[in-house]
C-alpha positions in Angstrom: -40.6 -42.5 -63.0 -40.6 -40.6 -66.2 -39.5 -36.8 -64.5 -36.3 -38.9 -64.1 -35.2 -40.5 -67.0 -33.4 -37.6 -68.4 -31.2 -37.6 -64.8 -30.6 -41.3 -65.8 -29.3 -40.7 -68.6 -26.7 -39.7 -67.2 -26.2 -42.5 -65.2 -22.7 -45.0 -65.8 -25.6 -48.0 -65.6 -27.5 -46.2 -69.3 -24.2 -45.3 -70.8 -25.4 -45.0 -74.5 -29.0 -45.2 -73.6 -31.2 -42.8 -75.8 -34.2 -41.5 -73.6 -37.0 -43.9 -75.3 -34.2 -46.6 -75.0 -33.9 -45.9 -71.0 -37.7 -45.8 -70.5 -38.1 -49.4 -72.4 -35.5 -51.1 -70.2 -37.1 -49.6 -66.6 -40.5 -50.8 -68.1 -39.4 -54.2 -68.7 -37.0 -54.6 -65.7 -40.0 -53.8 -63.3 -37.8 -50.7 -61.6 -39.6 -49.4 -58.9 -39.1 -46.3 -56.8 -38.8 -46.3 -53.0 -38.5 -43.4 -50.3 -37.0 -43.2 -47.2 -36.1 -41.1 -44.5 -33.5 -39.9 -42.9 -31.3 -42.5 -41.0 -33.7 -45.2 -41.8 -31.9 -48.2 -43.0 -32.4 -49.4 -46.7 -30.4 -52.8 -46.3 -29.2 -54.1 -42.8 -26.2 -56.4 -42.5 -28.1 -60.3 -43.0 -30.4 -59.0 -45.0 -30.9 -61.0 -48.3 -30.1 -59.0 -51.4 -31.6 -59.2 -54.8 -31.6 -55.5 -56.2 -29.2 -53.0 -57.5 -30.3 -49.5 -56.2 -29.7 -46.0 -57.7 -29.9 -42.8 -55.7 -32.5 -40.2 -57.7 -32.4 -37.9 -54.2 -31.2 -37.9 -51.4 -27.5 -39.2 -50.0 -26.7 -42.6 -48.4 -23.7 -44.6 -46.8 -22.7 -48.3 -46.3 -21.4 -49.2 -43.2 -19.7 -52.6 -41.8 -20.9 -53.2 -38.4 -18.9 -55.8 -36.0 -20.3 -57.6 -33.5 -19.1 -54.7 -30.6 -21.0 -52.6 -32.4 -18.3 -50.5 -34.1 -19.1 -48.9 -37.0 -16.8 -48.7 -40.1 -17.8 -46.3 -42.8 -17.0 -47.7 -46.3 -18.6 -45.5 -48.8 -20.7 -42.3 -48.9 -23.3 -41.8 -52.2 -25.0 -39.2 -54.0 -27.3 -38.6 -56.3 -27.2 -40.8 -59.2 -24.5 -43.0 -57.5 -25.3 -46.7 -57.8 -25.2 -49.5 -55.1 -25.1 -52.8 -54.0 -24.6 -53.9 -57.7 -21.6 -56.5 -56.8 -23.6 -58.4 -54.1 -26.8 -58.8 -56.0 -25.1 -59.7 -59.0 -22.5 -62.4 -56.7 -25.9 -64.2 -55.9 -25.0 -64.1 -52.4 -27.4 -64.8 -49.8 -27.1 -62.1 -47.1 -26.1 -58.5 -47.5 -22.5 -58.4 -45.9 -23.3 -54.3 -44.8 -25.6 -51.9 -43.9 -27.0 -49.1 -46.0 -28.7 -46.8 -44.5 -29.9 -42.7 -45.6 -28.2 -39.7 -44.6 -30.9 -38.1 -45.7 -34.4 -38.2 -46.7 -34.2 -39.7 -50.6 -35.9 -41.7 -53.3 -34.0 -45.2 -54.6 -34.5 -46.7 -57.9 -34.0 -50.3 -57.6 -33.9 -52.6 -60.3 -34.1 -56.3 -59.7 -30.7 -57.9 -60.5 -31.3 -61.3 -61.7 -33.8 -59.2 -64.5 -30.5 -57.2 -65.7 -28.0 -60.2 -66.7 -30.3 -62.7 -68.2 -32.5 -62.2 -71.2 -35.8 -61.4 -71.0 -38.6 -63.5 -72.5 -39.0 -60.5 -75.1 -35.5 -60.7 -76.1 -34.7 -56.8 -75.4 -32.0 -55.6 -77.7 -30.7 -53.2 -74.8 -30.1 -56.1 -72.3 -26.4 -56.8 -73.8 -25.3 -53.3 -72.9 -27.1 -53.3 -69.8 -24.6 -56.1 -68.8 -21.4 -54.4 -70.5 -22.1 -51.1 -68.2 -22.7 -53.2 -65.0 -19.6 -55.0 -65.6 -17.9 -51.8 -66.1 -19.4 -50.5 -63.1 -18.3 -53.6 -61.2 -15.0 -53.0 -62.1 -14.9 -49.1 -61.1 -15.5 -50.0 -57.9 -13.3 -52.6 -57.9 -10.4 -50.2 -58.2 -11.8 -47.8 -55.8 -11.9 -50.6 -53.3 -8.3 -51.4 -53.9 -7.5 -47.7 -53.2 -9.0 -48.0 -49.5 -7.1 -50.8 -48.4 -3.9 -48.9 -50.0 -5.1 -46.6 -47.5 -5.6 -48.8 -44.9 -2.6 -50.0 -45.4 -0.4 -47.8 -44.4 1.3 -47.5 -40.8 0.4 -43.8 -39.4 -2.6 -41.7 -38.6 -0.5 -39.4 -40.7 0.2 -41.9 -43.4 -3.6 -42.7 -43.8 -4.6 -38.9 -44.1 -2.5 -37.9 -46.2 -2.9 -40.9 -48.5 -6.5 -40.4 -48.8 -5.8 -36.5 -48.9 -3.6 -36.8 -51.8 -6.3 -38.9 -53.6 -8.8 -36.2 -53.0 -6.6 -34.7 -55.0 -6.0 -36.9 -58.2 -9.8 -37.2 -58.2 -10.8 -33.0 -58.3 -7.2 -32.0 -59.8 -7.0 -29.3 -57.2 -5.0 -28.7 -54.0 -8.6 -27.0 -52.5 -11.2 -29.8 -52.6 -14.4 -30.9 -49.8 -14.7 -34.2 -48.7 -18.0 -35.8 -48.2 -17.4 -37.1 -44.3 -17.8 -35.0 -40.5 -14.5 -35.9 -38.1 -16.6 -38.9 -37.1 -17.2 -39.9 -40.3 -13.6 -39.6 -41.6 -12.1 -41.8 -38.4 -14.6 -44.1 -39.3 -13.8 -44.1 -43.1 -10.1 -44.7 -42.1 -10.7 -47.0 -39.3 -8.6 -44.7 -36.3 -10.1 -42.8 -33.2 -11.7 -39.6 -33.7 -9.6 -37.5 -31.1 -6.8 -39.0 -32.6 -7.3 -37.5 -36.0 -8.8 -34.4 -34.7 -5.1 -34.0 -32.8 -3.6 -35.3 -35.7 -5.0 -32.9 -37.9 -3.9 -30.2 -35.8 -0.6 -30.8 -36.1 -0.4 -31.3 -39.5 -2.2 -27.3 -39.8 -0.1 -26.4 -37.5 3.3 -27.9 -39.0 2.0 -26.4 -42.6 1.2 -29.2 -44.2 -2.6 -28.1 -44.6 -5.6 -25.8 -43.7 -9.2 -26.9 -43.2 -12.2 -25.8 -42.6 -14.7 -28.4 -41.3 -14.6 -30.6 -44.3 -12.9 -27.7 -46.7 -9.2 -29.0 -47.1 -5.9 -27.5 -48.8 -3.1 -28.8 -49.4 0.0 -26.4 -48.6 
């Protein structure tokens, strides 16, 4: 646990944690580290859902799976990325996706229900630890809204270059990588995958981008 503390510090969840501070609150929230391996699933859709979890190696994804089978990617994490912080902190009874490892990786999680109440020792850092998961909360919030503004729109075309364009708001340059294969960017935006592969095409073709696998410009 310790070899990581300095990488948490850097972490939204310990925003104005001192180092002594961030190894006092893992102590008396009972984090635990976990590994797994690549592909293995970390929650499945039904599980129940008590913990928030933060990636120390390692990448991961959540996916919504319907009832066909169909997979729809809704977010791809890195290191120091945190997860799954709205549904264990909503109290709700069954984890309403699937999180599964891209890769092999090592997950901090932290039992929820330890984070917004008080512990019996009255910690001093417990009020913060609540004003950064809020915050955090409330991130993601907006980045949800930003997918279904994506979603939203009409065209293949549409979609892309909405989600393009907020590549580029997010790097501040017209070159930027996105984390997501062709299959995992049809999924991402919920359209076939030979139907943005053509799409695609055209648009490099028309000069309105170039890519490289997932290297993209913006003409």
């Amino acid at each position: 646990m310790k070899r990581y503390i300095q990488q948490l510090q850097k972490n939204d969840l310990f925003k104005n944690f001192n180092l002594n501070n961030i190894e006092i609150i893992l102590n008396c929230l009972s984090a635990k580290i976990v590994t797994y391996n690549k592909r293995e699933r970390i929650f499945l859709q039904g599980d129940p859902i008590n913990f928030v979890g933060i990636i120390l190696s390692g990448s991961i994804r959540i996916i919504k799976e319907d009832i066909e089978g169909n997979c729809n990617i809704l977010a791809h994490l890195g290191v120091n990325d945190i997860f799954a912080e709205a549904f264990a902190c909503a109290g709700i009874d069954e984890c309403p996706v699937t999180i599964q490892a891209l890769e092999n990786c090592e997950i901090l999680f932290i039992d929820c229900k330890r984070i917004i109440r008080t512990c019996h020792q009255a910690c001093t850092f417990h009020s913060s630890l609540i004003q950064n998961i809020l915050s955090l909360i409330s991130k993601k919030n907006i980045l949800l809204n930003e997918k279904i503004e994506i979603l939203s729109k009409r065209t293949i075309r549409e979609k892309l270059m909405a989600y393009l364009n907020m590549q580029i708001q997010s790097t501040h340059s017209k070159k930027f990588s996105i984390p997501y294969d062709r299959e995992g960017l049809a999924n991402y935006l919920c359209i076939d995958r030979s139907a943005l592969s053509r799409e695609l095409c055209n648009m490099r073709n028309e000069g309105v981008i170039a890519f490289k696998k997932n290297e993209f410009e913006i003409l």
